[in-house]
C-alpha positions as CSV (number, residue, x, y, z in Angstrom):
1,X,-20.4,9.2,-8.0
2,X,-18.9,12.2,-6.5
3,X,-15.0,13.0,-6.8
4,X,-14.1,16.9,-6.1
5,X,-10.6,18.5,-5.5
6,X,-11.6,22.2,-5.9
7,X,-13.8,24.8,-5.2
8,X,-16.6,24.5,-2.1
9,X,-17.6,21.6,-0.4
10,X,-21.0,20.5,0.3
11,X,-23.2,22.4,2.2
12,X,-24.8,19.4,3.7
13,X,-24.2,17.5,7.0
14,X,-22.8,13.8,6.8
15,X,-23.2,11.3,8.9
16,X,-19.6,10.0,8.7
17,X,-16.7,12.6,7.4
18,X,-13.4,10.2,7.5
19,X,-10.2,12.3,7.6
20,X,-7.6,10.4,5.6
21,X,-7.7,8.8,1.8
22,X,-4.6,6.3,3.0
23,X,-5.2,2.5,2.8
24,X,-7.0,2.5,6.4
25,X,-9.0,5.2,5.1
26,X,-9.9,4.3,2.1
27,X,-11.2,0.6,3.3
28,X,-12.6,2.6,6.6
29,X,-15.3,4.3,3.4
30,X,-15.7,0.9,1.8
31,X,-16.9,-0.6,4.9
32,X,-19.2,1.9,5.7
33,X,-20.6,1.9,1.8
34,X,-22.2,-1.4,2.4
35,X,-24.7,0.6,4.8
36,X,-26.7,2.3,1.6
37,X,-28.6,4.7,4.6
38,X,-25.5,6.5,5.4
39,X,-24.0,9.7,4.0
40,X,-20.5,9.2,4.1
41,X,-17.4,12.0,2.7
42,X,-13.8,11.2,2.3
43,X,-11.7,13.9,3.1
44,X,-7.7,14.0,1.8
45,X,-5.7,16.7,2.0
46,X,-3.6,15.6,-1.1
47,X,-4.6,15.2,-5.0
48,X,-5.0,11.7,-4.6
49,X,-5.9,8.4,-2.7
50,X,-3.1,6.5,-0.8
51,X,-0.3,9.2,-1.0
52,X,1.3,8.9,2.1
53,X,2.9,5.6,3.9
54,X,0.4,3.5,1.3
55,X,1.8,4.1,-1.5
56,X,5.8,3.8,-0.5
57,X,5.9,0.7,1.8
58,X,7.3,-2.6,1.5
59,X,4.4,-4.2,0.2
60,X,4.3,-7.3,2.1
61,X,1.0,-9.2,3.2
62,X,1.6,-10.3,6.9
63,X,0.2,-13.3,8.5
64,X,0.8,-11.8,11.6
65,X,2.9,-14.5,12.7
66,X,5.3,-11.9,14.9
67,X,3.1,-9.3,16.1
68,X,3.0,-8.8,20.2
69,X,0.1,-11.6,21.2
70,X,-2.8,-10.4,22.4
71,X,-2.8,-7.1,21.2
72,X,-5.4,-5.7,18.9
73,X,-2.8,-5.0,16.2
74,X,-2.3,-9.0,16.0
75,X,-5.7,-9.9,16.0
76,X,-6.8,-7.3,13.1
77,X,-3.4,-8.5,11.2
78,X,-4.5,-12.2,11.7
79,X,-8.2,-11.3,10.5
80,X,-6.8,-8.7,7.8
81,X,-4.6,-11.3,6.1
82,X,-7.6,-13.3,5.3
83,X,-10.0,-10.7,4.2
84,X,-7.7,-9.0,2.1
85,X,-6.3,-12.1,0.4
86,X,-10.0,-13.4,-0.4
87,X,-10.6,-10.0,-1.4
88,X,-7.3,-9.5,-3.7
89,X,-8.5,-12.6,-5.6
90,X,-11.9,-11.5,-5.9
91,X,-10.9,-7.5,-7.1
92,X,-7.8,-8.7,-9.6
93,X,-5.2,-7.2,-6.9
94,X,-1.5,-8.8,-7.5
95,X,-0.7,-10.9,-4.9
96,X,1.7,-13.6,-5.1
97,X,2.4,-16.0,-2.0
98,X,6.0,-16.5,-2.1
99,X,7.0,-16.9,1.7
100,X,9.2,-15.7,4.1
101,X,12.6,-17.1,5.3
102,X,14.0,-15.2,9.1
103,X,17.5,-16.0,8.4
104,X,19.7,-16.4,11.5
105,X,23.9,-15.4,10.9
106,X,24.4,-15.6,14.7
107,X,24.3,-18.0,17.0
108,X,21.7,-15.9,19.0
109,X,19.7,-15.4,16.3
110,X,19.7,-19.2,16.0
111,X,18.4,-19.3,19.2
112,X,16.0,-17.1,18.9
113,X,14.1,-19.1,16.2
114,X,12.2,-21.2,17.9
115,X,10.8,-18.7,20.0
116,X,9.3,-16.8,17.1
117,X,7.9,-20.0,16.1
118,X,6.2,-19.9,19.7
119,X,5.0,-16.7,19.2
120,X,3.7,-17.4,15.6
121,X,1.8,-20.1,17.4
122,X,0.2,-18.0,20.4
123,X,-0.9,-15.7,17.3
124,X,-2.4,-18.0,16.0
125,X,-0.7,-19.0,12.7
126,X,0.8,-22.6,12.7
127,X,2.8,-23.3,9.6
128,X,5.8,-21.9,10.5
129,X,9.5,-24.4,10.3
130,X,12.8,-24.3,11.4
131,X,15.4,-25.1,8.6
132,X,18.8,-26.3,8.5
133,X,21.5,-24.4,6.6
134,X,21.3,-27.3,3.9
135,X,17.8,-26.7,3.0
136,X,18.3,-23.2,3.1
137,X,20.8,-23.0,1.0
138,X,18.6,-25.3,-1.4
139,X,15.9,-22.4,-1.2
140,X,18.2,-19.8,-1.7
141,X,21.1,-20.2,-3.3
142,X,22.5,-17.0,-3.6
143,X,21.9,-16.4,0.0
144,X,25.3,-14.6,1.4
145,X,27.6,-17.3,3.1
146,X,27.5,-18.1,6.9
147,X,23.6,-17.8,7.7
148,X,22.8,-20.7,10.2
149,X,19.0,-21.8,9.8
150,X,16.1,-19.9,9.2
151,X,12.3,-20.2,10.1
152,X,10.4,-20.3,7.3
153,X,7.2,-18.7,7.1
154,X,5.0,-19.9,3.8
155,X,2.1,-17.3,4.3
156,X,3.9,-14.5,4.2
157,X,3.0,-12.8,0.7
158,X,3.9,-9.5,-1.6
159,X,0.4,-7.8,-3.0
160,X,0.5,-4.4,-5.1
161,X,-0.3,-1.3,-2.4
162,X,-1.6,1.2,-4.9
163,X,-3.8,-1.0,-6.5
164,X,-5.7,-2.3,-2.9
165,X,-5.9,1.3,-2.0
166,X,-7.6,2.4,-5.1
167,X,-9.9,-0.5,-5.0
168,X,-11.6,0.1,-1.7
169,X,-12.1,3.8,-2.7
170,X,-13.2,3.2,-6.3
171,X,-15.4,1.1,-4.8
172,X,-16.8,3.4,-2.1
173,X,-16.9,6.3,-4.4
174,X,-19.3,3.7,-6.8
175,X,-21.0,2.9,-3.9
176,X,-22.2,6.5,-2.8
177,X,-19.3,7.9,-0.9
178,X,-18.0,11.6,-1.5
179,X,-14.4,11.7,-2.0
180,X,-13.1,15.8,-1.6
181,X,-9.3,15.6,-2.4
182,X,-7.2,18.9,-1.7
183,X,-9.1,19.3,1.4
184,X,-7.1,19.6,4.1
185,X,-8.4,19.3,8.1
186,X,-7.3,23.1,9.7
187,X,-9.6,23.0,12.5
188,X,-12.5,21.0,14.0
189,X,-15.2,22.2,16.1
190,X,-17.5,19.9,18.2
191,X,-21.2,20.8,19.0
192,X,-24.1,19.5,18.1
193,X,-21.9,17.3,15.5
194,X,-18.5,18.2,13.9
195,X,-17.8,21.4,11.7
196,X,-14.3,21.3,10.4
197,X,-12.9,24.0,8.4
198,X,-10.5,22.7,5.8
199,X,-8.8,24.4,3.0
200,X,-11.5,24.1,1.0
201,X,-14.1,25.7,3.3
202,X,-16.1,24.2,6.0
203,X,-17.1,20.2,5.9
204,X,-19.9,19.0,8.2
205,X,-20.5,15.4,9.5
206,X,-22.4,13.7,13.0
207,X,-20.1,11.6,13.4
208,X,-16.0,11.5,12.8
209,X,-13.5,9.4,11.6
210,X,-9.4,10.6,11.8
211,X,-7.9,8.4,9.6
212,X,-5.0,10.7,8.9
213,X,-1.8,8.2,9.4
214,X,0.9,10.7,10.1
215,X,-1.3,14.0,11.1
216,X,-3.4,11.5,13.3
217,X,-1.8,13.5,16.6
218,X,-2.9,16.6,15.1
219,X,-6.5,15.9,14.4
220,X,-6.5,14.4,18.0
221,X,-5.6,17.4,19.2
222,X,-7.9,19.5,18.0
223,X,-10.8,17.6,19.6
224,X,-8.7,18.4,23.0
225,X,-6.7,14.7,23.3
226,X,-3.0,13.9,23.5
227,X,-3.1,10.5,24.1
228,X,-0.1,9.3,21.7
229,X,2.4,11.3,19.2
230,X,3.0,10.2,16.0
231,X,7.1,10.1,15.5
232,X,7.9,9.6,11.6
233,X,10.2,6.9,10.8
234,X,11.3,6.9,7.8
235,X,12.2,4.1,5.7
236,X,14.3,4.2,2.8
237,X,14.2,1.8,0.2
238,X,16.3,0.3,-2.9
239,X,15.1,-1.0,-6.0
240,X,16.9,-3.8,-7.9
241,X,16.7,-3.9,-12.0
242,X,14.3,-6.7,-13.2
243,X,17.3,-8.9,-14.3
244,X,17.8,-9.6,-10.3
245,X,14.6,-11.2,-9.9
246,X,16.0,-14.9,-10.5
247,X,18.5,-14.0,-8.1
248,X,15.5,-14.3,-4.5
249,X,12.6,-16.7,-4.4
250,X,11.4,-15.6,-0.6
251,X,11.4,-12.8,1.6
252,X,14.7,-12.6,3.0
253,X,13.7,-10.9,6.8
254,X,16.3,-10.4,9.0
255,X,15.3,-11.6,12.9
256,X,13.1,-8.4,14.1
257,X,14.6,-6.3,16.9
258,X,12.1,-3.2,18.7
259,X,13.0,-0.6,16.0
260,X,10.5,-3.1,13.4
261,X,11.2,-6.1,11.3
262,X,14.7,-5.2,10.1
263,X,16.5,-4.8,6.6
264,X,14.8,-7.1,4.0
265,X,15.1,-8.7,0.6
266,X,12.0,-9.4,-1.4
267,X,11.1,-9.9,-4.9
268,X,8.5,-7.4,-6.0
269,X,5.0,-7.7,-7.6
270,X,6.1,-5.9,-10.4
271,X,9.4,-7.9,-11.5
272,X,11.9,-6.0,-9.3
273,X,13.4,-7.1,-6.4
274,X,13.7,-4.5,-3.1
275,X,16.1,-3.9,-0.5
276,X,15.5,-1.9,2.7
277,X,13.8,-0.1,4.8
278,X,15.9,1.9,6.9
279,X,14.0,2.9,10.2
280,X,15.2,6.4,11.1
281,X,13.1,8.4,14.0
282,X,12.8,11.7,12.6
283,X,10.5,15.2,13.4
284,X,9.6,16.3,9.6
285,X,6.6,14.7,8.9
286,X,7.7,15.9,5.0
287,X,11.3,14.2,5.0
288,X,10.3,11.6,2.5
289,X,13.8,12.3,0.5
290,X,16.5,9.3,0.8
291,X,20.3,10.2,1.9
292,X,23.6,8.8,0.6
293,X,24.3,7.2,4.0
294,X,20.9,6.1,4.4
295,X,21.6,4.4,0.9
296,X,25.2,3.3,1.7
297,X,23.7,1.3,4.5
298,X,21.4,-0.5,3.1
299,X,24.0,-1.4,0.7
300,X,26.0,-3.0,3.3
301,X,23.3,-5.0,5.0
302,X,22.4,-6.0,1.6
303,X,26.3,-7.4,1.0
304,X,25.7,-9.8,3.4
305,X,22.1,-11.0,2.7
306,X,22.3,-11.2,-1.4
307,X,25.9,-10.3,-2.5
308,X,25.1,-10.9,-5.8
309,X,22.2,-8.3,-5.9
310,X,24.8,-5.4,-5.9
311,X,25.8,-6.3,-8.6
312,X,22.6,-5.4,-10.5
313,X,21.6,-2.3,-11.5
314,X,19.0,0.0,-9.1
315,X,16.3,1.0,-11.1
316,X,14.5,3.6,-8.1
317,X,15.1,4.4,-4.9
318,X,12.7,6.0,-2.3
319,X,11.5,6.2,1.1
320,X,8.1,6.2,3.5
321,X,7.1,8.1,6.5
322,X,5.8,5.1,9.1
323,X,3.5,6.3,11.9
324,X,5.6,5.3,14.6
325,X,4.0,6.0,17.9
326,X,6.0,4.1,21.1
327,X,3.6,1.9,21.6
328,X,3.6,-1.8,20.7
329,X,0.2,-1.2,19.5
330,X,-2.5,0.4,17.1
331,X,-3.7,3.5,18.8
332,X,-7.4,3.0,17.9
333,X,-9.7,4.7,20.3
334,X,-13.7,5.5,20.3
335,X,-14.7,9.0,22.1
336,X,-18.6,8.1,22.3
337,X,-18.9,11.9,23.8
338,X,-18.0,13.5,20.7
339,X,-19.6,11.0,18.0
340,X,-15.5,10.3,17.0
341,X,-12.6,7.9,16.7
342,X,-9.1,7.7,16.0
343,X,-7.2,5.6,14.1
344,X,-3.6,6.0,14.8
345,X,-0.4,4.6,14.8
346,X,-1.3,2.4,12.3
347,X,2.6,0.6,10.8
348,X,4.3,-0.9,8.4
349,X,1.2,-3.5,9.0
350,X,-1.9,-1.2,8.3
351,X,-2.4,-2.7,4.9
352,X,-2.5,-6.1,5.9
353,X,-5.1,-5.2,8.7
354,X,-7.2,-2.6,6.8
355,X,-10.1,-4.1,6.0
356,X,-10.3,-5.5,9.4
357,X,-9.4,-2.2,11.0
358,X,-12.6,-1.1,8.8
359,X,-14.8,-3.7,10.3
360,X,-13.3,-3.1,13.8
361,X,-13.8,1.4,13.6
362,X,-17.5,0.8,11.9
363,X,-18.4,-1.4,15.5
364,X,-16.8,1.1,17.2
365,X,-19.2,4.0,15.5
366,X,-22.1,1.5,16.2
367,X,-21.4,1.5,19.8
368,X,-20.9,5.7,20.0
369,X,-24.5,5.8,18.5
370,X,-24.0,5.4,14.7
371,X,-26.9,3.8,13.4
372,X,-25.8,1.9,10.8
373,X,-29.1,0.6,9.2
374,X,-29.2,-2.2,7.0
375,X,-25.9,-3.9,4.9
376,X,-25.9,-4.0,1.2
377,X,-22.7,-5.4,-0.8
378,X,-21.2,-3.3,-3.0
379,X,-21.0,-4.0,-6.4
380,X,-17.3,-6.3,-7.5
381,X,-14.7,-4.2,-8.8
382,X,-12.2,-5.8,-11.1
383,X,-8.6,-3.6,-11.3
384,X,-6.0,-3.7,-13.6
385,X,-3.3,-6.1,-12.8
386,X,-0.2,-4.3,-12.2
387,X,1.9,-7.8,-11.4
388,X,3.6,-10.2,-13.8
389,X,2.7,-13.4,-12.7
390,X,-0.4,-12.7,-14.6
391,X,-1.0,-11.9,-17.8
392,X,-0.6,-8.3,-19.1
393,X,-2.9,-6.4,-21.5
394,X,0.0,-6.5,-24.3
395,X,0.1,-10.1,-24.1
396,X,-3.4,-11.0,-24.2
397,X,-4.0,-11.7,-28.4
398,X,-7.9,-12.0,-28.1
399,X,-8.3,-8.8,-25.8
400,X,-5.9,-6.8,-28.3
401,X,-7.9,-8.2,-31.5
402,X,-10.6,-7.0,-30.1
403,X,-8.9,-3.0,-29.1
404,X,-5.7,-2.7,-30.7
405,X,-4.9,0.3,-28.4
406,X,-3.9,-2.6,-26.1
407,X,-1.0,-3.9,-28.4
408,X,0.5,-0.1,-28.7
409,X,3.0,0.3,-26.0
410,X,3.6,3.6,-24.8
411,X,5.9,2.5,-21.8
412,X,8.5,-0.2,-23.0
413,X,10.2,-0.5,-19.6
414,X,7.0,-2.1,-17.8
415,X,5.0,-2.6,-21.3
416,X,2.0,-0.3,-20.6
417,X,-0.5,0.3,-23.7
418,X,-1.9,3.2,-25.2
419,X,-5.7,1.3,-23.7
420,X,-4.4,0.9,-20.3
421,X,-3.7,4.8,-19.8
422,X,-6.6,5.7,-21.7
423,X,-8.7,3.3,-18.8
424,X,-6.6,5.1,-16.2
425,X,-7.7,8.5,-17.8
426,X,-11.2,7.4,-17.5
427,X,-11.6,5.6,-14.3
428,X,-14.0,6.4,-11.7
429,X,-10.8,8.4,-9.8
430,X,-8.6,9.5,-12.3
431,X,-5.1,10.2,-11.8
432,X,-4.6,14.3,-11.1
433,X,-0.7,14.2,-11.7
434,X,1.6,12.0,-13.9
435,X,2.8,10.2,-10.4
436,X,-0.8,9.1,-10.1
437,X,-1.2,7.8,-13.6
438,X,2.7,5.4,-12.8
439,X,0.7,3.9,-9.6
440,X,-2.1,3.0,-11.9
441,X,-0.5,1.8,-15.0
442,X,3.4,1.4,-14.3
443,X,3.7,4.1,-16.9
444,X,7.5,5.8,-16.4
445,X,8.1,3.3,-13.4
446,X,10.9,1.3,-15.2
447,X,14.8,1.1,-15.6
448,X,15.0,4.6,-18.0
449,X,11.9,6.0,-15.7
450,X,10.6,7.9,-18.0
451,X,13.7,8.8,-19.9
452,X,12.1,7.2,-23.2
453,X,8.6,7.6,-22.8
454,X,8.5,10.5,-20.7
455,X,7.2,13.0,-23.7
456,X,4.5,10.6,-24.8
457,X,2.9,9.5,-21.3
458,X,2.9,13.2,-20.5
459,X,1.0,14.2,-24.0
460,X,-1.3,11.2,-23.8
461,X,-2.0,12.5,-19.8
462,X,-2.4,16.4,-20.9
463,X,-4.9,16.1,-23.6
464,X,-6.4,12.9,-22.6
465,X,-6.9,9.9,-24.9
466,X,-10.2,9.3,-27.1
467,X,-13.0,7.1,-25.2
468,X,-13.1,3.3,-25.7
469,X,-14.4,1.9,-28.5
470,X,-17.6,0.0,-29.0
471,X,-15.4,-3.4,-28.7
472,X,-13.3,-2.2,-25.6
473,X,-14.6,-2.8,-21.6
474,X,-15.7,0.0,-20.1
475,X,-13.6,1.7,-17.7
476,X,-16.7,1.7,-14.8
477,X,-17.2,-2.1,-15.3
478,X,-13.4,-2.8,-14.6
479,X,-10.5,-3.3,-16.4
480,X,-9.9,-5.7,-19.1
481,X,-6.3,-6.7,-17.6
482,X,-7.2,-9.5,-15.2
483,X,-5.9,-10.1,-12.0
484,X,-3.7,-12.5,-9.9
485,X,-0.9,-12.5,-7.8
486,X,2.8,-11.4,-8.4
487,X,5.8,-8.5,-7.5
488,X,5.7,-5.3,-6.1
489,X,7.6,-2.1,-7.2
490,X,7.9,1.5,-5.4
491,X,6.3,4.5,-6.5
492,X,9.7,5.8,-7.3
493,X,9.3,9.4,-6.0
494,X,13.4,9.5,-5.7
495,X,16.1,9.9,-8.6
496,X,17.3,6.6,-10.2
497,X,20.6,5.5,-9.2
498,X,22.3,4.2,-12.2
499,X,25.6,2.9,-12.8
500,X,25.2,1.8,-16.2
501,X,22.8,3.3,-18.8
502,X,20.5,0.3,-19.4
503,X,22.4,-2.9,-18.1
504,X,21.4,-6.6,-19.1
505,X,19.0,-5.9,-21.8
506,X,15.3,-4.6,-22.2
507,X,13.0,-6.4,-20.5
């Protein structure tokens, strides 16, 4: 198992470099793991997996039901939701299938219903319903006052984003595949195979993979192609105290218009309950910071859809960088020529569709001359569980009897243990900062964020924590937390907006 994130690279020649540690990335190396003959590198240019759009997205788990039909985003959505909710269950990744409602507060909107129902049906999902404003109001009681119908959607699901990413590259990395952090793409030269010089010296591979979400115009580029620009859209996002969770049993979507899916409301994996995204077209590729109107707005849109909600208090804000490209479609193209392919403008909807956007690339290598040889499963990997549906370390009595470290909280916000950050410490891709260790534990991701526990997550982070005991699971075999399905929350990168120091109580 090879993890690097300084000093030289490898001197030797891979068959597959992939340029891009994101979600599609990250599932693009697990996919080509299973082929045991292959020498495969993972290249990011940042400290850690899934640190662009993956890790600050709305965290939903499409069906697919309103993609454009008969594009190759919808199919890979449609075959993406299935393999990555089989997969979830399998890996312990929070998932929890709470639906979606598309509430209509026009007339027009009303109207336009039933044709998203058609559409749901020409992609191929067919358990969509129209319902009344009685039954919707049964659903959703605190729903805002003058919606008209709604068309439910029951597959629609929230699943954890960090912990999906860092499950296909944990189990890459176990697998065989070199993962170089820090190692950002300067310049590639094609020949008799790739050379690219990154900032960590010169990487060399037969066949290439760009994987690198928002850069994925500028990699294209420098094989001599310009056929799309990435435009980042940002989307900011609001998180809603625990205590509003009873307040939203479905995703509350809005009816989609061509800038995306709209201003949502959706309980979270993790307890909370999210409001957002905005969708602003923007040219920093770095302008990940949220604004006071940005904010304001959201409020507003959120007055109508869940009036209560603003009365709780916000917990986080923060906001993603989409790869918005113009086109109502992935940008995934094979260059058979120059051994390479691009995987670009991949949305809002690239998680849902990763694993099948890995199946779809490692054809597309096949065809430019990749030979794959033969397909060996990787071993399971079991994550922590991040959600609450399940049950957490600190309330597992048999699991704690058996390594009290699990029954010290460090975190009391989101009631991480002393074992759970030792695990993280000790994983097969550790957390570099303290904003990796909060996307693998929840550490510092709650209502003080950090406030309380800041000094002792940061000590127990800087001098590490002692190794497992004889009676405690090893770290490599997979965490001792479980899995299942249940709410998402941000990674928090923004200021908390408070308006009162702690609100309705601990949770």
């Amino acid at each position: 198992m090879t993890v690097t994130a300084e000093g030289p690279l490898p001197t030797r020649t891979y068959d597959v470099v992939i340029v891009g540690a994101g979600v599609v990335g990250c599932a693009v190396a697990r996919e080509l793991a299973r082929h045991p003959r292959l020498s495969v590198a993972l290249a990011e240019a940042q400290d850690d997996v899934g640190q662009g759009t993956s890790k600050a997205n709305t965290a939903i788990l499409h069906t697919g039901f309103d993609a454009v039909p008969g594009t190759l985003e919808a199919r890979l959505v449609r075959e993406g939701h299935a393999l990555l909710g089989a997969y979830a269950a399998a890996s312990g990744i929070p998932v929890e299938r709470v639906g979606a409602l598309l509430v209509a507060w026009d007339e027009e909107q009303l109207a336009a219903l039933p044709r998203l129902a058609e559409k749901a049906e020409r992609n191929g999902y067919h358990e969509t319903g129209l319902v009344g404003p009685e039954e919707l109001y049964a659903r959703e009681p605190h729903l805002g006052p003058g919606a008209l119908g709604a068309l439910h959607v029951p597959g629609e699901s929230i699943i954890c984003p960090w912990t999906t990413t860092l499950a296909y590259a944990t189990q890459a990395v176990r697998s065989g595949v070199d993962l170089h952090l820090n190692t950002a793409v300067e310049q590639v030269r094609w020949g008799e195979g790739h050379l690219l010089r990154t900032s960590r010296g010169p990487l060399r591979a037969r066949h290439l993979v760009n994987a690198a979400g928002l850069h994925a115009d500028s990699v294209d580029r420098l094989l001599g192609h310009e056929d799309f620009t990435v435009t980042p859209r940002r989307g900011q996002l609001i998180v809603h105290d625990k205590a509003a969770r009873p307040l939203v049993r479905h995703i509350l979507l809005p009816v989609p218009t061509a800038l995306g899916k709209g201003v949502l409301v959706a309980p979270t994996v993790y307890g909370n309950v999210l409001l957002g995204p905005t969708a602003e077209n923007l040219d920093d590729k770095r302008a990940t910071g949220s604004t006071a109107e940005g904010l304001a707005g959201l409020r507003d849109k959120g007055r109508r859809i869940l009036p209560a909600l603003l009365d709780e208090e916000v917990t986080a804000v923060y906001a993603g960088l989409r790869a918005a490209t113009g086109q109502e479609d992935y940008r995934i193209a094979a260059h058979p020529e120059q051994a390479y392919v691009t995987v670009g403008g991949i949305r809002s909807t690239g998680l849902t569709a990763s694993m099948a956007i890995a199946a779809h690339v490692t054809g597309l290598l096949a065809g430019a001359g990749l030979d794959l040889g033969p397909v060996r499963e990787p071993e399971p990997v079991t994550m922590p569980n991040l959600g609450e549906a399940f049950p957490r370390p600190y309330q597992r009595a048999e699991l704690i009897a058996a390594d009290p470290e699990y029954g010290t909280l460090v975190c009391h916000c989101e009631r991480v243990s002393r074992g759970e950050i030792r695990d993280a410490l000790a994983a097969t891709i550790p957390p570099r900062t303290l904003e990796g260790l909060r996307r693998r534990t929840r550490a510092r991701a709650g209502r003080c964020q950090g406030f309380s526990c800041g000094a002792a997550v940061r000590e127990l982070f800087e001098r590490g924590l002692p190794k497992a005991g004889p009676a405690a699971p090893d770290p490599a075999a997979g965490d001792p937390s479980g899995g299942g399905r249940a709410r998402r929350e941000p990674s928090a990168e923004e200021p908390a907006l408070r308006r009162k120091p702690f609100g309705r109580g601990r949770p």
